[in-house]
PDB file of N, CA, C and O in Angstrom:
ATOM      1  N   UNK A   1      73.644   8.177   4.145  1.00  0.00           N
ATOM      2  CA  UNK A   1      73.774   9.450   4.818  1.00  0.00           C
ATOM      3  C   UNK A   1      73.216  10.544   3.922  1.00  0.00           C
ATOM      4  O   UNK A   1      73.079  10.155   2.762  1.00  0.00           O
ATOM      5  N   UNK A   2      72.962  11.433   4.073  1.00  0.00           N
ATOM      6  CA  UNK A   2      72.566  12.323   3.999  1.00  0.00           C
ATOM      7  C   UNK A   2      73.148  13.388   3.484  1.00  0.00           C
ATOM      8  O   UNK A   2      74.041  13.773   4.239  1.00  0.00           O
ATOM      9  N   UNK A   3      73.002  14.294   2.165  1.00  0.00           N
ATOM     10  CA  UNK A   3      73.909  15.681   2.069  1.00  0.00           C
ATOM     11  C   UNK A   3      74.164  16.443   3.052  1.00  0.00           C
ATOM     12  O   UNK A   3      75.174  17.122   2.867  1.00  0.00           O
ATOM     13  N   UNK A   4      73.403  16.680   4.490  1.00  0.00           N
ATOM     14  CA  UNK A   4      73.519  17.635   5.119  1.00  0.00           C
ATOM     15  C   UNK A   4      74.473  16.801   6.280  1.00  0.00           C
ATOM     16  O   UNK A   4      75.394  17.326   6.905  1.00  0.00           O
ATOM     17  N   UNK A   5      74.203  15.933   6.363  1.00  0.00           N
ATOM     18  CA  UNK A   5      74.873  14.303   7.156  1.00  0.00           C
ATOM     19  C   UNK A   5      76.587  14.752   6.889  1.00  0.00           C
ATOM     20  O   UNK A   5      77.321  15.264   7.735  1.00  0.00           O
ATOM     21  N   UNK A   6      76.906  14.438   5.649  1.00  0.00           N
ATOM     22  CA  UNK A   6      78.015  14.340   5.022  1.00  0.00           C
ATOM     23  C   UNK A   6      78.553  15.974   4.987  1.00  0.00           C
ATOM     24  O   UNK A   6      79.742  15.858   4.687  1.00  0.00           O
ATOM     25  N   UNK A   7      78.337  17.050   5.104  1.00  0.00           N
ATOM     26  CA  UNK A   7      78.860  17.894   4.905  1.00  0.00           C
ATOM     27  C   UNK A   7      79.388  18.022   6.726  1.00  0.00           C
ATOM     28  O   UNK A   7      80.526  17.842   7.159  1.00  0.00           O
ATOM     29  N   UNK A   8      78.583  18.256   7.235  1.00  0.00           N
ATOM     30  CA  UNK A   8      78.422  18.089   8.705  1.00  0.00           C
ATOM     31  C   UNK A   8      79.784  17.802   9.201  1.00  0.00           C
ATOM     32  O   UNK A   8      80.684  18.542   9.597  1.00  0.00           O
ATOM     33  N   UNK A   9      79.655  16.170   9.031  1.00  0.00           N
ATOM     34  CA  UNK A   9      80.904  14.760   9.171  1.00  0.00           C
ATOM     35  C   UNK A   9      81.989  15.569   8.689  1.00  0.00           C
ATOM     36  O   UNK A   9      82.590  16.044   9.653  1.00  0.00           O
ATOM     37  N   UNK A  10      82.516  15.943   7.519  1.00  0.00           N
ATOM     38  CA  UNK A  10      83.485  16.858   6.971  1.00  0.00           C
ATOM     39  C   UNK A  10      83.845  17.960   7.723  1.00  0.00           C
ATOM     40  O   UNK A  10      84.925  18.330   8.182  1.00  0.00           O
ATOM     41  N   UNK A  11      82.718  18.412   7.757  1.00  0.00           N
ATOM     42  CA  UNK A  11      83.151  19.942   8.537  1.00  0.00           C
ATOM     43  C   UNK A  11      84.043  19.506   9.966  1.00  0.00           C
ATOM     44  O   UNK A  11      85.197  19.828  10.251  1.00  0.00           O
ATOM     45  N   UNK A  12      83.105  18.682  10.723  1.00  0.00           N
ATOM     46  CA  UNK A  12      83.780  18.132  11.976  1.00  0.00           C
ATOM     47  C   UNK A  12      85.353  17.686  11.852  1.00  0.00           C
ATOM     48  O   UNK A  12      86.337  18.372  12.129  1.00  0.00           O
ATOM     49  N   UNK A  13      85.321  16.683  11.484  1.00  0.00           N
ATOM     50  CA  UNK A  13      86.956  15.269  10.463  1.00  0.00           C
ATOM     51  C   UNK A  13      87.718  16.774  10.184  1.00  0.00           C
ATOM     52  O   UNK A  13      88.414  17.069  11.156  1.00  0.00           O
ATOM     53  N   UNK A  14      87.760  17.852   9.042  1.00  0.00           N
ATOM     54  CA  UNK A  14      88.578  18.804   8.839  1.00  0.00           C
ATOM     55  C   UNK A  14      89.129  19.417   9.933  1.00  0.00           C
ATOM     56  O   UNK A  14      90.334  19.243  10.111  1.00  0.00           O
ATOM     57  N   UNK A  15      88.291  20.342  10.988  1.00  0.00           N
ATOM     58  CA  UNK A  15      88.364  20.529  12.729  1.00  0.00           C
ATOM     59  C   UNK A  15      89.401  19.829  13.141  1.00  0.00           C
ATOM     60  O   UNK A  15      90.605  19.952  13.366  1.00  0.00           O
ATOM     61  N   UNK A  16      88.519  19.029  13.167  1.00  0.00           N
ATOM     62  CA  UNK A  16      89.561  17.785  14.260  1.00  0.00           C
ATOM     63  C   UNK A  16      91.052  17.404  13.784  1.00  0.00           C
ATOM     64  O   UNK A  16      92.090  17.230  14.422  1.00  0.00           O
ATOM     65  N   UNK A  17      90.757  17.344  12.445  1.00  0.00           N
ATOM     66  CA  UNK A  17      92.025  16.919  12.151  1.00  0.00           C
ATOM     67  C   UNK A  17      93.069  17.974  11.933  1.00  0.00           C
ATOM     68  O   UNK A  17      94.230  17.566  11.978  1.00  0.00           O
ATOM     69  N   UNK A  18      92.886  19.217  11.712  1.00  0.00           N
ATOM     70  CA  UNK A  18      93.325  20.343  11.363  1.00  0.00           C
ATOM     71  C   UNK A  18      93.595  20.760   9.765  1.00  0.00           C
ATOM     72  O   UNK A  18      94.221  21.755   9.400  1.00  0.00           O
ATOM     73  N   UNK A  19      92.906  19.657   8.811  1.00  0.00           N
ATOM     74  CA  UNK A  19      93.340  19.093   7.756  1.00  0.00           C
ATOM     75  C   UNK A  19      91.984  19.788   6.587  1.00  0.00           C
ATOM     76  O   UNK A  19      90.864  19.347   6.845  1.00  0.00           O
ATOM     77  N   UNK A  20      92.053  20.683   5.524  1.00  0.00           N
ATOM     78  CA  UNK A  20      91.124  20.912   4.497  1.00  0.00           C
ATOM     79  C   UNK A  20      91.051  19.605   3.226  1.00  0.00           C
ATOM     80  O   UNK A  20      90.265  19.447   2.292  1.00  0.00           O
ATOM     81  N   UNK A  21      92.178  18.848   3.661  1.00  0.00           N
ATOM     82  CA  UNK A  21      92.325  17.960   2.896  1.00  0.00           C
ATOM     83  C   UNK A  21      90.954  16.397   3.026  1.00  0.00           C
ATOM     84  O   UNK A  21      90.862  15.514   2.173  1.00  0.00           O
ATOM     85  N   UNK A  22      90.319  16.467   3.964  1.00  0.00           N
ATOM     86  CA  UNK A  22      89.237  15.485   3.864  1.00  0.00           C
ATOM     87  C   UNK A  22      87.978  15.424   2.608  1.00  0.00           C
ATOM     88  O   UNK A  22      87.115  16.236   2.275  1.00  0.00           O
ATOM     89  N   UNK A  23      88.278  14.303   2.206  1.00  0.00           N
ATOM     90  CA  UNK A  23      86.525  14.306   1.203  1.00  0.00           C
ATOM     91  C   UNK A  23      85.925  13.153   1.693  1.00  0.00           C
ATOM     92  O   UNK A  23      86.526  12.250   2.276  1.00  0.00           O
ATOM     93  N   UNK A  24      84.448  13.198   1.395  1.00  0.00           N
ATOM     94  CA  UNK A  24      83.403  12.183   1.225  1.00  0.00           C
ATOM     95  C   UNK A  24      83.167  12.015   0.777  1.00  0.00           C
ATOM     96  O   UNK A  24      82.750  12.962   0.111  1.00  0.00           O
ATOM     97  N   UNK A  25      82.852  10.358   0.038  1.00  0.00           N
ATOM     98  CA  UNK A  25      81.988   9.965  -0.996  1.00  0.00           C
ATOM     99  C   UNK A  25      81.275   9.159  -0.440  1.00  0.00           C
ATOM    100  O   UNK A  25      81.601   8.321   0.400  1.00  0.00           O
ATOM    101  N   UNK A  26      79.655   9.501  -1.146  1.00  0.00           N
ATOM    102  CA  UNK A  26      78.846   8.374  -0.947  1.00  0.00           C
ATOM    103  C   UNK A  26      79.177   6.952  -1.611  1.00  0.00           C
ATOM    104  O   UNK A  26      79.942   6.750  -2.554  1.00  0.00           O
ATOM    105  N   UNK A  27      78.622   6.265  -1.086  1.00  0.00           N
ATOM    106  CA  UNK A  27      78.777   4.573  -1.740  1.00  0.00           C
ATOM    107  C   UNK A  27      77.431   4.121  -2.120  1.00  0.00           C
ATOM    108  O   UNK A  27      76.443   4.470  -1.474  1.00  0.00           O
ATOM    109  N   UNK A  28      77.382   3.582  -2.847  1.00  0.00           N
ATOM    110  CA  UNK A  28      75.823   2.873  -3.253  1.00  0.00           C
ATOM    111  C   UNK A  28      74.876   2.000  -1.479  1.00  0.00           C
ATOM    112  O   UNK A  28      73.713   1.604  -1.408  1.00  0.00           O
ATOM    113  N   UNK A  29      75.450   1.993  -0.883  1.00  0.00           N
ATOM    114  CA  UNK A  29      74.579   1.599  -0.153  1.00  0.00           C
ATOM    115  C   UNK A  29      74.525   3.011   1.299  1.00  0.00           C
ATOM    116  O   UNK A  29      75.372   3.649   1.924  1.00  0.00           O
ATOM    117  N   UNK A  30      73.326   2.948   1.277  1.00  0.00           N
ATOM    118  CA  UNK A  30      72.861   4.422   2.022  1.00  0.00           C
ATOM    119  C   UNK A  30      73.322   4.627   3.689  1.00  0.00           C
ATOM    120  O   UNK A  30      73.117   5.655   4.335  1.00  0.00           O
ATOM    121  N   UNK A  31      74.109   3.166   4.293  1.00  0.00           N
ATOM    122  CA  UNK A  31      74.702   3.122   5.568  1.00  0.00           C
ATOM    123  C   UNK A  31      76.197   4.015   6.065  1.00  0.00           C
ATOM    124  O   UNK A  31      76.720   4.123   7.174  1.00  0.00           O
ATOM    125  N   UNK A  32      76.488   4.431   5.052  1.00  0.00           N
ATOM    126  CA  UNK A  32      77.860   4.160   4.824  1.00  0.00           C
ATOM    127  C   UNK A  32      78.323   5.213   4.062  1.00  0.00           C
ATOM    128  O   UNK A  32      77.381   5.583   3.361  1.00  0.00           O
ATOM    129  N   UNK A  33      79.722   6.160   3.760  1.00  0.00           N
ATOM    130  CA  UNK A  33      80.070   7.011   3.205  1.00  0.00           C
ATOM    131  C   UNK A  33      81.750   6.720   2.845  1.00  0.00           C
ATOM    132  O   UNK A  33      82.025   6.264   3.955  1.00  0.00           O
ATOM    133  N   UNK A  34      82.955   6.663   2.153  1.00  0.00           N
ATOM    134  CA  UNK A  34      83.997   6.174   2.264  1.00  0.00           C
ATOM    135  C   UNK A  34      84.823   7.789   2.348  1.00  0.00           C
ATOM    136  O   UNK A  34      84.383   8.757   1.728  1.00  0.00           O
ATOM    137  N   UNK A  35      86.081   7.858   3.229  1.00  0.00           N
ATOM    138  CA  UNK A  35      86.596   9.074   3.621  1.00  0.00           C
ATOM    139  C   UNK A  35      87.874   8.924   3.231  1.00  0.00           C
ATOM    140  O   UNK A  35      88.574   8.043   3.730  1.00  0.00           O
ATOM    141  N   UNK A  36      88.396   9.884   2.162  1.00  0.00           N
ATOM    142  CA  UNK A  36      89.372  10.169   1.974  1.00  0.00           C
ATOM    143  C   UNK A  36      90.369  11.442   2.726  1.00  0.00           C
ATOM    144  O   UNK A  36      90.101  12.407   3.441  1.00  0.00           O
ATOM    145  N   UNK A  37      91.372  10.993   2.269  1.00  0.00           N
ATOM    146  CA  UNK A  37      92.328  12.232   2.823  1.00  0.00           C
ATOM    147  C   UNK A  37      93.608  12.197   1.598  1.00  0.00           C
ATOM    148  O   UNK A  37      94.202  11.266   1.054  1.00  0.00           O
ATOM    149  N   UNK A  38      93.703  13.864   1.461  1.00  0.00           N
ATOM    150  CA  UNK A  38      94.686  13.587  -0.145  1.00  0.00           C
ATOM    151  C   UNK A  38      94.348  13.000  -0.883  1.00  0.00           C
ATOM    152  O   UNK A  38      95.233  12.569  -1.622  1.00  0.00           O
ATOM    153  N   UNK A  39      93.210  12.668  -1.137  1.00  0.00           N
ATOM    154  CA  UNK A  39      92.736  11.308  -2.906  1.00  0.00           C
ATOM    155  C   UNK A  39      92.897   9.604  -2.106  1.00  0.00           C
ATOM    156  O   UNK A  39      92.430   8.637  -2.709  1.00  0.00           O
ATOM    157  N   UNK A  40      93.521   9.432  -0.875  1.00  0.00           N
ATOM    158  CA  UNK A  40      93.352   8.608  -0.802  1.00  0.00           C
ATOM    159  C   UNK A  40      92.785   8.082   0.259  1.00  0.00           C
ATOM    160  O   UNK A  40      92.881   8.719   1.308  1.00  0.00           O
ATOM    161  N   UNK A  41      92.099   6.871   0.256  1.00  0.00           N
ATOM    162  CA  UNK A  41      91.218   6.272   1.112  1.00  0.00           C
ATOM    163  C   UNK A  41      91.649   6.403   2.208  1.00  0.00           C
ATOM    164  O   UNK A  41      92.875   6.432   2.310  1.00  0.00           O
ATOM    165  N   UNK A  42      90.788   6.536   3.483  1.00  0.00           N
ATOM    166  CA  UNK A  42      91.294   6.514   4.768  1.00  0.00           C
ATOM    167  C   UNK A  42      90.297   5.668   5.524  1.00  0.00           C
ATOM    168  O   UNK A  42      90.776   5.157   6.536  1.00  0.00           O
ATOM    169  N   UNK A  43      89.072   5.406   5.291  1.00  0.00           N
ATOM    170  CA  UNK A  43      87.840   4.426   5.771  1.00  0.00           C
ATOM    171  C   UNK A  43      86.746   4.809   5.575  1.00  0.00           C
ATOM    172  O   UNK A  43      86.285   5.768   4.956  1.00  0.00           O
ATOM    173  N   UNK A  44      86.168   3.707   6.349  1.00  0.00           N
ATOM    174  CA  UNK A  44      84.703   3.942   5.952  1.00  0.00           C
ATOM    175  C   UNK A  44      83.775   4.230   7.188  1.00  0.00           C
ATOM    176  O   UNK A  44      83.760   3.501   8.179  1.00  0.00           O
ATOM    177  N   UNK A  45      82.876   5.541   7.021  1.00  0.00           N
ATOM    178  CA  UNK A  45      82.091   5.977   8.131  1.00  0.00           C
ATOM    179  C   UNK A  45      80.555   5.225   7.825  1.00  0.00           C
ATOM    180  O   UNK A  45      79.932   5.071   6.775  1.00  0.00           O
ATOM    181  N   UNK A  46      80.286   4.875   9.102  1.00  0.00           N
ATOM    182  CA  UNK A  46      78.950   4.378   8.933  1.00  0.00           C
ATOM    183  C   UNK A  46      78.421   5.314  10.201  1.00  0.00           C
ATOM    184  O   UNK A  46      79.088   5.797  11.115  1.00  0.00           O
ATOM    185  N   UNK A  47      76.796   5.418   9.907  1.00  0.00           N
ATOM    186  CA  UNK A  47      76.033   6.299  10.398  1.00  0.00           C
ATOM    187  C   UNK A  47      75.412   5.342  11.366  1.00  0.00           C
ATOM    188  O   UNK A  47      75.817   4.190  11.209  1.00  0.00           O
ATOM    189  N   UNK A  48      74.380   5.538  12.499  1.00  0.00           N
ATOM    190  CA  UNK A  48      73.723   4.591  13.292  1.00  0.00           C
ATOM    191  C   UNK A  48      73.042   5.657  13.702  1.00  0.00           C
ATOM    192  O   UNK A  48      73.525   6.463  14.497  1.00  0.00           O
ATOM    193  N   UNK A  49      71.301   5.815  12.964  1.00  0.00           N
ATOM    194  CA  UNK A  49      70.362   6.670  12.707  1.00  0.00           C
ATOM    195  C   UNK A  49      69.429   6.262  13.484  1.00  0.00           C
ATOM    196  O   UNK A  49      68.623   7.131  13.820  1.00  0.00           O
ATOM    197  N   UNK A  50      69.137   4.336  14.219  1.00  0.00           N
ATOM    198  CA  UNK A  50      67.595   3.890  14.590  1.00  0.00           C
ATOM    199  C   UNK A  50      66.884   4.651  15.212  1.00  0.00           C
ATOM    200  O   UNK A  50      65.658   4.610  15.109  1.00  0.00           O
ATOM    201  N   UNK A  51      67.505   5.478  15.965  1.00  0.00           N
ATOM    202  CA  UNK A  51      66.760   6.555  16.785  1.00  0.00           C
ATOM    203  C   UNK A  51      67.543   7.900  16.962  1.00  0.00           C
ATOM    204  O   UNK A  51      68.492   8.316  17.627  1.00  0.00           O
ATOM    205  N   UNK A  52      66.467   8.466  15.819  1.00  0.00           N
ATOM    206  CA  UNK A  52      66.398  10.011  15.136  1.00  0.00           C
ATOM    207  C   UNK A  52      67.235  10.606  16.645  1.00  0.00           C
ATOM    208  O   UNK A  52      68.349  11.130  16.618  1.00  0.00           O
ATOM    209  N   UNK A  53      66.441  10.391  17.870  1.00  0.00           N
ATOM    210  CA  UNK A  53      67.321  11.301  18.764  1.00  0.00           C
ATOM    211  C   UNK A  53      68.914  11.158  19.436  1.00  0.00           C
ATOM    212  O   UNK A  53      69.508  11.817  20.290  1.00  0.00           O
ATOM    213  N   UNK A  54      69.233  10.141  18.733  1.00  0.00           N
ATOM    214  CA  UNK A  54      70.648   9.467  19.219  1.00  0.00           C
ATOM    215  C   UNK A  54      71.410   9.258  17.637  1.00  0.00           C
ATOM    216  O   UNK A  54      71.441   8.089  17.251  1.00  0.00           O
ATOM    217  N   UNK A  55      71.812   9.947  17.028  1.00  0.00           N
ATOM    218  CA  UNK A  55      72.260   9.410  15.780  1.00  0.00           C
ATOM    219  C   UNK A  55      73.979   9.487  16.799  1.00  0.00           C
ATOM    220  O   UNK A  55      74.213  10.046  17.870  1.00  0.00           O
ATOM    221  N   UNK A  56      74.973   8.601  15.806  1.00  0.00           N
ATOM    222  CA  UNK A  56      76.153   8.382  15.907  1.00  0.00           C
ATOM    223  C   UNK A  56      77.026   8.154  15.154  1.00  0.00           C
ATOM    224  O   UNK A  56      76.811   6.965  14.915  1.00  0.00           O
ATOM    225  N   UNK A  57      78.030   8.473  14.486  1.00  0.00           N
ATOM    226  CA  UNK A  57      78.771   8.166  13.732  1.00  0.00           C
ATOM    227  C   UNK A  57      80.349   7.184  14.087  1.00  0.00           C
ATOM    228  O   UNK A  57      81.004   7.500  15.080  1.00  0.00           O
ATOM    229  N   UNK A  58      80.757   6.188  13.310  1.00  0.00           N
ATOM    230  CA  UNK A  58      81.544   5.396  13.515  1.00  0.00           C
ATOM    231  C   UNK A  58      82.371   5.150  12.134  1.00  0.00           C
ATOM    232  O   UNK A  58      81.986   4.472  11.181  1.00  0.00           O
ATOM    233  N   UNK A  59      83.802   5.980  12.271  1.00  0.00           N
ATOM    234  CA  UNK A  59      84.913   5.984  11.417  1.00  0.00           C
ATOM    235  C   UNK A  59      85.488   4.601  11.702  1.00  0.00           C
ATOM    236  O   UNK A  59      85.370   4.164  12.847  1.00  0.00           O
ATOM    237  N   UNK A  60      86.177   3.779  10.652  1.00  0.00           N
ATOM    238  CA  UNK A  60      86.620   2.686  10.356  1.00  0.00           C
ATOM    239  C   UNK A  60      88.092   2.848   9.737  1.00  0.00           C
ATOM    240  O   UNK A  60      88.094   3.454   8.665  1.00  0.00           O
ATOM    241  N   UNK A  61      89.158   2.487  10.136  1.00  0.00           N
ATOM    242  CA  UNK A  61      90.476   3.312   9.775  1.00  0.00           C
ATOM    243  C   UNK A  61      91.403   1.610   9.602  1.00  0.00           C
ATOM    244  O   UNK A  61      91.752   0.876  10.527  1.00  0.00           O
ATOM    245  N   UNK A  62      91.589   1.400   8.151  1.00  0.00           N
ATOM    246  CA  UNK A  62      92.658  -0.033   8.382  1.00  0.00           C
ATOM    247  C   UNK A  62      93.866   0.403   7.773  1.00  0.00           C
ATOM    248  O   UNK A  62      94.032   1.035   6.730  1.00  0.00           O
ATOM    249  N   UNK A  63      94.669  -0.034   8.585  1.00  0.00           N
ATOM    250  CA  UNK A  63      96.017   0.399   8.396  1.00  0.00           C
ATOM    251  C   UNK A  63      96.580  -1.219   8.189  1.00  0.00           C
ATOM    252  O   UNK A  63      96.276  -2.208   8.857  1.00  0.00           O
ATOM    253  N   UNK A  64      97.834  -1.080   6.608  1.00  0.00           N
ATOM    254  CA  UNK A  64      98.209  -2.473   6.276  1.00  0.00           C
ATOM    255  C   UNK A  64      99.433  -2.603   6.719  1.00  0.00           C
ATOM    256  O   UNK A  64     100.169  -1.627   6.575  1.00  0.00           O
ATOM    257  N   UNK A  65      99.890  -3.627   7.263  1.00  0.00           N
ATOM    258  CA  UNK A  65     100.946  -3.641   7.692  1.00  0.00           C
ATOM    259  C   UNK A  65     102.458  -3.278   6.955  1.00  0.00           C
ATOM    260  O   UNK A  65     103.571  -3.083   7.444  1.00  0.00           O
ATOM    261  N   UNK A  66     101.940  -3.282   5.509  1.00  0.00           N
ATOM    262  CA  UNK A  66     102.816  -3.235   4.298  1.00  0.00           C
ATOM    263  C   UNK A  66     102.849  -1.481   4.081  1.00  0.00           C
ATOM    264  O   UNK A  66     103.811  -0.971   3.506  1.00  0.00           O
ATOM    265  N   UNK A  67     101.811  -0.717   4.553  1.00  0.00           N
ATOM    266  CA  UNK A  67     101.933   0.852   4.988  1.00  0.00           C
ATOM    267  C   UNK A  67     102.884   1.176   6.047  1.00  0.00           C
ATOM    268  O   UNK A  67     103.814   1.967   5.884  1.00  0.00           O
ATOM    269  N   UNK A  68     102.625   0.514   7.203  1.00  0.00           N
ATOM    270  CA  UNK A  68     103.748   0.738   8.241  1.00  0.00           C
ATOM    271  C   UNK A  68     105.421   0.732   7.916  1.00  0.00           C
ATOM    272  O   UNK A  68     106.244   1.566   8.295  1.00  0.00           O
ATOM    273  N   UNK A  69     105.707  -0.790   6.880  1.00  0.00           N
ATOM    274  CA  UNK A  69     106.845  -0.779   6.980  1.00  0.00           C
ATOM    275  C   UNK A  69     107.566  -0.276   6.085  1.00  0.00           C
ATOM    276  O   UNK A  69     108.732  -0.595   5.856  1.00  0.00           O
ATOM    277  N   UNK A  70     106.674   0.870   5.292  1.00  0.00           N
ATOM    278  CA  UNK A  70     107.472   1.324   3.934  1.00  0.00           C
ATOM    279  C   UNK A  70     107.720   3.070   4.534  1.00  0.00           C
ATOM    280  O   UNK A  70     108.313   3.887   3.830  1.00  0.00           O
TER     281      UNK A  70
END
């Protein structure tokens, strides 16, 4: 993704969520960005760019069952 990609994604995720608390980090591979909330992980966004006029973004959110029951 992209600096302007990733600020974007943020700006939106903060919005939506009502939350200043979102960050992005890039990851070594250029598909992909990992999204925190508070310092801690929340998933991983992947971009879907093949066609410049349709880009899309797709948040990835795993929740452990060992989170639920604590």
């Amino acid at each position: 993704m992209t600096p302007e990609q990733i600020v974007s994604v943020r700006n939106y995720l903060c919005n939506r969520l009502g939350t200043e608390a979102i960050t992005i980090k890039p990851r070594k591979v250029s598909d992909s960005v990992e999204v925190y909330l508070n310092d801690e992980i929340l998933g991983l966004l992947y971009v879907d760019d093949e066609d410049p006029n349709d880009v899309s973004y797709d948040l990835n959110i795993s929740i452990l069952q060992q989170d639920l029951d604590a």
